[in-house]
C-alpha positions in Angstrom: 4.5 41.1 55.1 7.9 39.8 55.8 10.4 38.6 53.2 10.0 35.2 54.6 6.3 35.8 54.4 6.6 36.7 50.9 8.5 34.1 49.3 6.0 31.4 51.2 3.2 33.2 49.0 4.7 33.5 45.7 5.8 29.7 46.3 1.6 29.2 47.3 0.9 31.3 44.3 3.3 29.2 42.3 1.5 25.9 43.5 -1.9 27.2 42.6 -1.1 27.9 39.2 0.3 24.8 38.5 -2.5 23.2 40.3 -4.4 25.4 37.5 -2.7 24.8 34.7 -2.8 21.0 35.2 -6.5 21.3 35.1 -6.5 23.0 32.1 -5.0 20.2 30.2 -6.7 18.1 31.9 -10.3 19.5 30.3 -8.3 20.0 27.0 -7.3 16.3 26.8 -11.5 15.5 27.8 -12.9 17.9 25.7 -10.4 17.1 22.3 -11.6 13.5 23.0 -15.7 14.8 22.8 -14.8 17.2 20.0 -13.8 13.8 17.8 -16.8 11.9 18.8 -19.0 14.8 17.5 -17.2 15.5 13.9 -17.4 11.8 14.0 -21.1 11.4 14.4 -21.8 14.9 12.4 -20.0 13.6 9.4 -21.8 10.1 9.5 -25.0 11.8 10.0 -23.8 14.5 7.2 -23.6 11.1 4.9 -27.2 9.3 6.1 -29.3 12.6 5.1 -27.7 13.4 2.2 -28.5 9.9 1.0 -32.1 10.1 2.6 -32.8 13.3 0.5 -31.1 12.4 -3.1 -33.7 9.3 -2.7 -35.9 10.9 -1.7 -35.6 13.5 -4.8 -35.1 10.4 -6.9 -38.2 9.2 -5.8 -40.1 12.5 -6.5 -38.9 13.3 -9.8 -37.8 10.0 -11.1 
């Protein structure tokens, strides 16, 4: 490969790991968003059956 050939792939190379990388945050941004939604609903949930079951063992042994 020539040295002009060479420099036009490294800048290629360049492009496509920026390209990449952009991506990458991209997901990152999408999936933090999801991630929040879940500890969200998992905590709530968390709450509702742990208040389902002390009735429930209020109710059993009351």
């Amino acid at each position: 490969m020539t040295a002009k050939g060479q420099v036009i792939a490294d800048e290629l190379q360049l492009t496509d790991l920026a390209r990449i990388q952009k991506q990458i945050w991209k997901l990152e941004a999408e999936f933090e968003d999801h991630l929040e939604e879940f500890e969200m609903t998992l905590t709530q949930k968390t709450t509702e059956l742990n208040d389902e079951f002390q009735h429930e063992l209020t109710r059993r042994y009351s």
